[in-house]
C-alpha positions as CSV (number, residue, x, y, z in Angstrom):
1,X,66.4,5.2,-32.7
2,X,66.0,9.1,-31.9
3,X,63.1,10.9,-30.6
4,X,62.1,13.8,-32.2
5,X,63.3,16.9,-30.4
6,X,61.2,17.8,-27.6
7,X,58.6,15.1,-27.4
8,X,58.9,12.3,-24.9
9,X,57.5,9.1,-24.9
10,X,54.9,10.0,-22.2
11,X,53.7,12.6,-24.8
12,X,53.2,10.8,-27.8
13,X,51.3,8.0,-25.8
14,X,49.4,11.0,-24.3
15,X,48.4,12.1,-28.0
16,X,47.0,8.6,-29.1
17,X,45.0,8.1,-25.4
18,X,44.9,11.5,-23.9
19,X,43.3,11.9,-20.1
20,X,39.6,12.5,-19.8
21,X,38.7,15.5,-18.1
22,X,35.5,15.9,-16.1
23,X,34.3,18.5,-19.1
24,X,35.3,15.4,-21.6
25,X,33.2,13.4,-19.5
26,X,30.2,15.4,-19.5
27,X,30.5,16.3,-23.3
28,X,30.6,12.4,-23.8
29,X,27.5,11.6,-21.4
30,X,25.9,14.4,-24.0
31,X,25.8,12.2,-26.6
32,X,24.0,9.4,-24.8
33,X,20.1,9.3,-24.9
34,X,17.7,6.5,-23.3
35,X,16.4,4.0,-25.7
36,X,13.0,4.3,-25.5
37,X,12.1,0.9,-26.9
38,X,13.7,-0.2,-23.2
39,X,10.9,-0.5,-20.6
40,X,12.8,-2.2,-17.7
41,X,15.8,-1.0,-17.8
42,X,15.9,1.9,-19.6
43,X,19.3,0.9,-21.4
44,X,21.9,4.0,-22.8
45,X,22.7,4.2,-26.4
46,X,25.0,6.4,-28.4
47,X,23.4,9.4,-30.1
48,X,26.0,12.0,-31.9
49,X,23.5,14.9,-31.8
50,X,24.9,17.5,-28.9
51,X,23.1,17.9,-25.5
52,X,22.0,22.0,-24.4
53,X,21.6,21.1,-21.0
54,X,20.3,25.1,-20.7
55,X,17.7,24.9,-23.5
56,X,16.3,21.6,-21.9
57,X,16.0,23.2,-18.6
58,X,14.0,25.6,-20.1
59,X,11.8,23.7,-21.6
60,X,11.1,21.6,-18.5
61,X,10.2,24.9,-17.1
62,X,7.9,25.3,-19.3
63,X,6.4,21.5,-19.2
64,X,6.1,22.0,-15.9
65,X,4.4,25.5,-16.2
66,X,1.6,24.3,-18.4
67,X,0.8,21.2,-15.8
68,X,0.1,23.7,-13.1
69,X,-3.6,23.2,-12.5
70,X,-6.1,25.2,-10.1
71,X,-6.6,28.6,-8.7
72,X,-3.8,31.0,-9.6
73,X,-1.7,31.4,-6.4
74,X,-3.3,28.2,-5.0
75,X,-1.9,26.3,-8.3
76,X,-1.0,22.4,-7.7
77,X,1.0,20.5,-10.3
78,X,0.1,16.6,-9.6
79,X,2.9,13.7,-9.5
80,X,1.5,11.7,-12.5
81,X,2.0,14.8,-14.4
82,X,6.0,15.4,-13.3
83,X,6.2,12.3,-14.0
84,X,5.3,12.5,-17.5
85,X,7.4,15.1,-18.1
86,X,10.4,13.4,-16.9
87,X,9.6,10.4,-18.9
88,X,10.5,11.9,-21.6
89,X,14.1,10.9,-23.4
90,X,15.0,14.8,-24.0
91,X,14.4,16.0,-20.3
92,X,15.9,12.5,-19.0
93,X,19.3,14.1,-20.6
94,X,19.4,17.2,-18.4
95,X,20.4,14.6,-15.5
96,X,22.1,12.1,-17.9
97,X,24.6,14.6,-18.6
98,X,25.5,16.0,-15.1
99,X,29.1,14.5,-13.8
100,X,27.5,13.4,-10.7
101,X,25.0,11.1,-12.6
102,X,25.9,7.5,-12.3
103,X,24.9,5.3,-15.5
104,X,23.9,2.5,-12.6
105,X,21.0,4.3,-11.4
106,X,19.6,4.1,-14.5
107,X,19.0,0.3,-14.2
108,X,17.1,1.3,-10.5
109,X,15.0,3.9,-11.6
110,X,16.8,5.8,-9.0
111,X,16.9,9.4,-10.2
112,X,12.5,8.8,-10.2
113,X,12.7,9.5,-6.2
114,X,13.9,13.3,-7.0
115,X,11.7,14.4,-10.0
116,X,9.7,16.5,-7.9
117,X,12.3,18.0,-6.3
118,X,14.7,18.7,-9.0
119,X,11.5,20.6,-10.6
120,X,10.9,22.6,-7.8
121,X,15.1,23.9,-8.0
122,X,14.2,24.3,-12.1
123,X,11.0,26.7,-11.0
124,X,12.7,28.7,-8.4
125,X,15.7,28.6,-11.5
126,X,18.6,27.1,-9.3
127,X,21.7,27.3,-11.2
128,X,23.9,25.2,-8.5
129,X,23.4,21.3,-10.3
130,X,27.0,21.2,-9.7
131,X,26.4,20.6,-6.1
132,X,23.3,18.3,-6.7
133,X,24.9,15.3,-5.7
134,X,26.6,16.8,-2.8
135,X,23.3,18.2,-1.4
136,X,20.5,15.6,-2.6
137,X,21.6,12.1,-3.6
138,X,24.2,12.3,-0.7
139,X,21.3,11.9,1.6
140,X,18.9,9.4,1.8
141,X,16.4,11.8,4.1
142,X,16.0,14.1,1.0
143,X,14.1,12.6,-0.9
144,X,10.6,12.9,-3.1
145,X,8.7,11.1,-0.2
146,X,10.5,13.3,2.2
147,X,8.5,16.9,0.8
148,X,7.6,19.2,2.6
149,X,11.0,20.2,4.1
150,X,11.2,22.4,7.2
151,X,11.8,25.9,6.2
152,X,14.8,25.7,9.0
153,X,16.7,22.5,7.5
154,X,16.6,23.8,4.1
155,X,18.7,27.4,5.2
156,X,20.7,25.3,6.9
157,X,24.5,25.8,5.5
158,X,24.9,22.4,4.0
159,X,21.4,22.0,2.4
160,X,20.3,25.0,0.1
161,X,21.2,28.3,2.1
162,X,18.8,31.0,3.3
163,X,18.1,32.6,0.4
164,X,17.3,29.2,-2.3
165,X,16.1,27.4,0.7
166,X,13.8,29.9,1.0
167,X,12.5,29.8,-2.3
168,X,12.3,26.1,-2.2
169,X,9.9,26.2,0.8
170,X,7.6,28.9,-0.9
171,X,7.6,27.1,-4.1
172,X,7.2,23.6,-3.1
173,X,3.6,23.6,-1.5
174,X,2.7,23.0,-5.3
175,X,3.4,19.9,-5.5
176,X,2.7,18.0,-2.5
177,X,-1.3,18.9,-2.3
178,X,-2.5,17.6,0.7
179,X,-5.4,15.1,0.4
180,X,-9.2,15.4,1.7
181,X,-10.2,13.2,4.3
182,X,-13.9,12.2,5.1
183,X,-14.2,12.6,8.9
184,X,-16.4,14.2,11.3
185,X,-13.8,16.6,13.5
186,X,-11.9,19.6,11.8
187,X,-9.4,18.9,9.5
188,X,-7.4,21.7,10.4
189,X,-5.0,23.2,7.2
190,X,-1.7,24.8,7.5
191,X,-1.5,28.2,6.3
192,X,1.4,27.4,3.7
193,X,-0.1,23.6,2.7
194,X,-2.3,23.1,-0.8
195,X,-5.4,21.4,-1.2
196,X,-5.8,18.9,-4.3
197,X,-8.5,21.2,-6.4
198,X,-7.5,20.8,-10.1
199,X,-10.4,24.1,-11.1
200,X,-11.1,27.4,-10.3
201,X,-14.0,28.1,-7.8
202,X,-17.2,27.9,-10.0
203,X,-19.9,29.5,-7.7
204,X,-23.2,27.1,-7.5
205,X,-25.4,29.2,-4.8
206,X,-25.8,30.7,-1.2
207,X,-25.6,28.4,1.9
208,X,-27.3,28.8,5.1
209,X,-24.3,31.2,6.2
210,X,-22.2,31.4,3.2
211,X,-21.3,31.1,-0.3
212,X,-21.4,27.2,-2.1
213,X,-19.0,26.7,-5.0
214,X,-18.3,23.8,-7.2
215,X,-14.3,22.9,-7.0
216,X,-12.9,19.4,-8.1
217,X,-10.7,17.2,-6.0
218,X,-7.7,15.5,-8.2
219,X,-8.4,11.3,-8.5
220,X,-6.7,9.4,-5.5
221,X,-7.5,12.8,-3.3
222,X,-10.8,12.3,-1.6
223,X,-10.1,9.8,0.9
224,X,-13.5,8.7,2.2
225,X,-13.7,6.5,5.8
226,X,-14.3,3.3,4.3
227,X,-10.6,3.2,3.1
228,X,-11.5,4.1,-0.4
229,X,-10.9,7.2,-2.8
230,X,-11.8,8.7,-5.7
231,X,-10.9,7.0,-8.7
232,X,-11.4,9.3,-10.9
233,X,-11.4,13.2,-10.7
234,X,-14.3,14.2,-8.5
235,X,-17.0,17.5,-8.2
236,X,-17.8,18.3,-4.7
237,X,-19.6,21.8,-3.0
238,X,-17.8,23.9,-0.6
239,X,-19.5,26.1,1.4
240,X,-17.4,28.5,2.7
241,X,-18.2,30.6,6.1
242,X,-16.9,32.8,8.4
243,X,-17.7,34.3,11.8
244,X,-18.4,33.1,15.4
245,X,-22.0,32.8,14.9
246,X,-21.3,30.8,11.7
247,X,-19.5,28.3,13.5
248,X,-21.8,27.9,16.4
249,X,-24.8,26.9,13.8
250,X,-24.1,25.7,11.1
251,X,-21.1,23.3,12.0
252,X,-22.1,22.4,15.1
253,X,-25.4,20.9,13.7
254,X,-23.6,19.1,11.5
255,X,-21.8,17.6,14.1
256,X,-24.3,16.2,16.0
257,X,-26.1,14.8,12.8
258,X,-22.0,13.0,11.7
259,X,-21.7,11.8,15.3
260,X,-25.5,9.9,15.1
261,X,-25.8,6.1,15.8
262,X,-28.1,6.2,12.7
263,X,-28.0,7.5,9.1
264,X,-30.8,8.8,6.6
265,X,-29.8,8.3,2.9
266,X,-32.0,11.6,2.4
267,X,-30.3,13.7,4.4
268,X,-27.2,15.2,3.4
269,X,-24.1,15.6,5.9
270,X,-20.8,17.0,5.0
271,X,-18.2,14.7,4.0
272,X,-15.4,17.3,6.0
273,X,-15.1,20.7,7.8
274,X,-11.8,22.0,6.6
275,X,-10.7,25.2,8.7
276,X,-8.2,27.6,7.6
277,X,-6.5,29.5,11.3
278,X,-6.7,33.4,10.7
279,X,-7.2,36.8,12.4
280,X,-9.9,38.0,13.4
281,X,-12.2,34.6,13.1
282,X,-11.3,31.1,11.6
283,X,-12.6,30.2,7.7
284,X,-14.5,26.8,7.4
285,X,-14.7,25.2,4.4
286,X,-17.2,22.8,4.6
287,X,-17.2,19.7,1.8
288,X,-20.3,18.3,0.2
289,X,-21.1,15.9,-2.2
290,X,-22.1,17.8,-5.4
291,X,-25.8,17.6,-6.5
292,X,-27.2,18.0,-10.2
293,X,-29.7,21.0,-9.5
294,X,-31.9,21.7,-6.5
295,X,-36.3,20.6,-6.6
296,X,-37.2,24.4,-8.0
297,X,-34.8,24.1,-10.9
298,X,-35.9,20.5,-11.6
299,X,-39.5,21.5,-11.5
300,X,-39.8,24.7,-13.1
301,X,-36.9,26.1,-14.9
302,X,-36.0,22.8,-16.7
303,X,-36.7,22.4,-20.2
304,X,-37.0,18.8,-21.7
305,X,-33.0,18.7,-23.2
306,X,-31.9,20.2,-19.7
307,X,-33.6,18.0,-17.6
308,X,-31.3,14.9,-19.2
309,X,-28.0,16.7,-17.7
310,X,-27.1,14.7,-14.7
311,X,-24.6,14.3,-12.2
312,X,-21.3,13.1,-14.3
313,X,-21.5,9.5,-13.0
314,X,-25.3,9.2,-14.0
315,X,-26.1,9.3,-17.6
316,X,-30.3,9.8,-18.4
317,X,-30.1,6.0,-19.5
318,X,-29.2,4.7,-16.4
319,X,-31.0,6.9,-14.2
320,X,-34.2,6.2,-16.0
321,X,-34.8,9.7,-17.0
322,X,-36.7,8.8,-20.4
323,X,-39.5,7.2,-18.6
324,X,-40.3,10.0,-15.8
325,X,-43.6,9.9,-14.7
326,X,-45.5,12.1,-11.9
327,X,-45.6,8.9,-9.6
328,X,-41.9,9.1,-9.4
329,X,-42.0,12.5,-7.9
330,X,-44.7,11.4,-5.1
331,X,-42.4,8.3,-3.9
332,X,-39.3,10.3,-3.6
333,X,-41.7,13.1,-1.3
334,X,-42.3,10.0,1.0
335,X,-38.4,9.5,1.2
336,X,-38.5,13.2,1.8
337,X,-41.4,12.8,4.8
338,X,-39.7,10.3,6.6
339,X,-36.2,12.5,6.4
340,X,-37.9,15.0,8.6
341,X,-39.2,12.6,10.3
342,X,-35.7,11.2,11.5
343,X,-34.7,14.8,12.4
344,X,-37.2,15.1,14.5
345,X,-37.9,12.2,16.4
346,X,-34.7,9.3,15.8
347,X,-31.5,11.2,16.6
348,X,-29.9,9.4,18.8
349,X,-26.0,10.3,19.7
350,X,-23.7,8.0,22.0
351,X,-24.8,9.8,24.9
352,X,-29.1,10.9,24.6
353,X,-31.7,11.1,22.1
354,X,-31.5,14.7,19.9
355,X,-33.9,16.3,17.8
356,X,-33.2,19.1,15.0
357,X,-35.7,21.4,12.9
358,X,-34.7,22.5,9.6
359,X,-36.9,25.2,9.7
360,X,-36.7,26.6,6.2
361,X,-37.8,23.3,4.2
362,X,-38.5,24.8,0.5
363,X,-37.4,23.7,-2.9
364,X,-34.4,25.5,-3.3
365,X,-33.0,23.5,-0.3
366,X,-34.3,20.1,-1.3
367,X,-31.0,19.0,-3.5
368,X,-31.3,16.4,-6.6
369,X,-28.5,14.1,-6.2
370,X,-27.8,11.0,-8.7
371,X,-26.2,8.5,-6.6
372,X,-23.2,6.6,-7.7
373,X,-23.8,2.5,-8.5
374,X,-22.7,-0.1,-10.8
375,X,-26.6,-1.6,-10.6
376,X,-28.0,-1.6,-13.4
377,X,-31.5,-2.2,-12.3
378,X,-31.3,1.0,-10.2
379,X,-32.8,3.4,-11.9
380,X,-33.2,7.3,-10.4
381,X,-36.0,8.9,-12.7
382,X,-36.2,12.3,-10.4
383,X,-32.8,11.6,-8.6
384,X,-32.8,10.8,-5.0
């Protein structure tokens, strides 16, 4: 038999079954997509539609733009909601389609331990995925649980260089917020580190040395001594104050009332003293639980409709609202009484007997607060 001039064997079994190249490979991992009727093992099936790896980045970008929650330049973007924005078939494909991605980690759920940090590279817009798997995966240290990385390891040569690594340090504060801890020392915050506040700053009134806003700690956040948090999203005041003299009253006092053998259900400690470290005097943020109103807004500036708006975990029904009578009022004063009482006569510390004056008792710092419970038969007409 003769061969056509100038093809070989070789080459005609090269035209029916010719080589894959990587950019083959990554054009045929394009037309893959997760099934999304597969909850446990998220099994691949064949979809002919193209894959722009560039237009999904983008739009991840995006995603994760409009999840940012908070203060702008204190913005957080919480893991439940990266998570929800890689759970999605089209964004799962800007992975699926890179020629280090390995079809067997989709049966481990592997790539879900570098979601947060392959959105941080897509907001500071890093254009290296080629090295990905190289730099990330190769190491078992870098990791989602692993955040935040030193600023020194990630401008280290084999990690992301000075310039990227830098960006990734800035940029990744956003989405490791740090959570709140109920505790009587300071809880002392890092000048780069993010607390969990999913609002802006809603000012509520004056403190005794500063101002008192409303800000709302993200659910799972508040993380209270009894070894449980918040299960939902949660209102708090934050009193912020400044200044030597600032510190010397107003947190000290508070101090001494935390560090008491006793307690008062009337009498209203902070939860935590946060401080941020700066020049010339340190900033305390000091955490309460949120009241509805204060006893001069109850009392005269309340009409009937407004007097049924409660804390968010008391409705009127519950609290017994409907049914307010005068009598109500008088029991809660002798709750009151016997508050200043225990300021004044049983303190007692670890180490001697204390006594505090409030000096400036009126009834715009007598706070009506709606205590959580699941009892039905607890009912709060005037709040406590």
């Amino acid at each position: 038999m003769a061969l056509a001039p100038g093809i070989s064997p070789t080459t005609l079994e090269d035209q029916r079954n010719p080589p894959q190249t990587e950019s083959d490979f990554t054009r045929a991992r394009s037309q893959e997509q997760f099934n999304p009727d597969a909850t446990t093992n998220r099994n691949l099936y064949a979809n002919l539609q193209p894959v722009d790896i560039d237009t999904i980045r983008d739009d991840i970008f995006e995603a994760l733009k409009d999840g940012m929650v908070g203060k702008k330049s204190e913005e957080i973007i919480l893991l439940e909601v990266v998570s929800k924005i890689w759970a999605q078939n089209r964004h799962r494909k800007f992975y699926v389609n890179q020629a280090w991605y390995d079809p067997e980690w989709d049966r481990t759920n592997f790539m879900e331990e570098m979601i947060q940090i392959m959105s941080i590279l897509i907001r500071i817009n890093f254009r290296h995925w080629k090295r990905f798997g190289a730099v990330f995966v190769g190491h078992g240290d870098r990791r989602d649980q692993n955040i935040p990385f030193e600023l020194k390891k990630l401008q280290q040569d084999g990690f992301l260089g000075r310039s990227e690594g830098a960006l990734f340090y800035e940029n990744q504060f956003a989405f490791c917020p740090i959570p709140i801890p109920e505790q009587e020392d300071e809880f002392v915050l890092n000048s780069e580190e993010r607390l969990p506040w999913i609002d802006e700053p809603k000012f509520v009134g004056e403190g005794g040395f500063g101002q008192v806003n409303k800000r709302t700690v993200a659910k799972g956040f508040l993380r209270f001594q009894d070894c449980t948090t918040n299960v939902e999203p949660r209102a708090v005041a934050v009193e912020t104050i400044s200044g030597k003299d600032a510190r010397k009253g107003e947190f000290n006092n508070l101090k001494e009332l935390r560090q008491c053998l006793s307690d008062h259900i009337r009498i209203m400690v902070n939860l935590v003293t946060m401080v941020e470290k700066s020049s010339p005097n340190d900033i305390y943020h000091i955490v309460y639980e949120l009241a509805a109103y204060d006893l001069n807004v109850f009392l005269t500036k309340m009409r009937h409709k407004l007097r049924k708006r409660r804390h968010a975990t008391a409705t009127p029904e519950r609290t017994g609202s409907a049914n307010m009578w005068p009598g109500d009022l008088i029991s809660e004063s002798v709750n009151l009484a016997d508050a200043l009482d225990y300021l004044h006569n049983r303190l007692y510390s670890t180490k001697l007997h204390s006594s505090l004056s409030h000096n400036d008792i009126k009834p715009e710092n007598i706070l009506v607060v709606y205590p959580e419970t699941t009892t039905k038969n607890e009912l709060y007409p005037v709040g406590q």
